[in-house]
N, C-alpha and C positions, 0 to 999 in steps of 0.2 A: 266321750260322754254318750249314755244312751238314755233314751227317753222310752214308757212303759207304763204299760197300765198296773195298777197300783193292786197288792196281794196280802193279804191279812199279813203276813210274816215280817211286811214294812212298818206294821202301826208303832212300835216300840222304837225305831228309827226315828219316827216321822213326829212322833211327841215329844221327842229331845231336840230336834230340830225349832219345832214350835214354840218350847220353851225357849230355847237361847234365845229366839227371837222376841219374846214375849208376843206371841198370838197365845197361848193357850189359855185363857181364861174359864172357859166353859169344859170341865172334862164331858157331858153331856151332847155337846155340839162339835168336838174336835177331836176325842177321845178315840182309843181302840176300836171300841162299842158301834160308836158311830161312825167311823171310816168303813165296819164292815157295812153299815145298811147304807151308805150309800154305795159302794160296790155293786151292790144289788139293786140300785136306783136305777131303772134302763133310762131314762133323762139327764142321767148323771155321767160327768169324763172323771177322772180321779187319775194322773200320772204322777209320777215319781222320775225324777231324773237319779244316775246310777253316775260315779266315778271307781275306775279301778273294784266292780262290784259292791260299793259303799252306796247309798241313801243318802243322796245331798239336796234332795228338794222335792216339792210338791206343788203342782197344784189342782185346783177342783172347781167343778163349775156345772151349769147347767145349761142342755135346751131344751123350752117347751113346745117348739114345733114353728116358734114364729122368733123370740128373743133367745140370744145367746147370754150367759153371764156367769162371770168368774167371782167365785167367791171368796176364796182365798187362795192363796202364793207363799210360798218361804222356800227359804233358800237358807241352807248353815252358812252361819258367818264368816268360816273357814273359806268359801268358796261363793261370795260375794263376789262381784264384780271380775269372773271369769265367764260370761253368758249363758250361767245356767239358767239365769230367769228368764231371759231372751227366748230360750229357747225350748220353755215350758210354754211360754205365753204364744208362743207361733206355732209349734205342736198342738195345744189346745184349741189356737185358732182356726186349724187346717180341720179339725176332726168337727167342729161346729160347722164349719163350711160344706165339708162333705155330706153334712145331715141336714145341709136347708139353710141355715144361719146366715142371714145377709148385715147383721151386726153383732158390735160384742159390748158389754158392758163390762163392767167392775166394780163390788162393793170396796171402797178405799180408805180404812182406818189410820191415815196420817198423811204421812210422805207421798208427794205424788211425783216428786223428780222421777223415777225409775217408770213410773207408767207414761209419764207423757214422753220417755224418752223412747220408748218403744210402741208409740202410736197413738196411744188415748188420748183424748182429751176433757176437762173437766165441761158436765153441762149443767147435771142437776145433781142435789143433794138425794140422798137415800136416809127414809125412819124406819129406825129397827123395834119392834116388841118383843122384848123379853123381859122373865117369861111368855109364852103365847100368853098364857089364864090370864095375864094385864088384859087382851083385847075380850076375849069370850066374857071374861066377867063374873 
């Protein structure tokens, strides 16, 4: 398995991925589109993990110079439970670490067996607006 930073030519991998998993709700926030502006986000990690040259998982996250935090994670279901997400989320964690990050968070839409099994643990609840224009008004 190889782990790497994530390149426009992944997005169509990465949104079938997404789907089998049902993350992709928003094609605006998880989309092509959007994968590439965050590639171009310098606050932003975006890797992909590779088998046999195949696209089996993603994740992406942020530091702002004080918090680290992953946004989202997937892994194709095909390749579940062979440590590719192990090993997104400790590659993620190394490259927060080397940029200052003395912690990490997670926003976590369900299941949390797989994150507490690889470190996390639950403290507080996260509120999401969406759309933003809910908040600006």
């Amino acid at each position: 398995m190889r782990i790497r930073d994530f390149v426009p030519s992944d997005a169509h991998q990465l949104v079938e991925i997404l789907k089998a998993n049902q993350q992709y709700g928003h094609p605006e926030i998880d989309g092509p589109e959007a994968m590439s502006r965050v590639r171009q986000c310098p606050a932003a990690e975006f890797l992909v993990a590779e088998e046999d040259y195949k696209v089996v998982g993603l994740i992406r996250g942020v530091y702002d110079g004080s918090r680290a935090i992953i946004h989202i994670a997937s892994v194709h279901p095909d390749y579940q439970r062979r440590g590719v997400g192990r090993a997104l989320v400790q590659e993620i964690a190394k490259r927060f670490k080397e940029r200052g990050a003395s912690s990490l968070a997670v926003t976590v839409p369900g299941e949390l067996d797989f994150w507490k099994k690889v470190g996390f643990r639950q403290t507080t609840r996260i509120m999401f607006a969406y759309p933003i224009d809910d908040v600006i008004g």
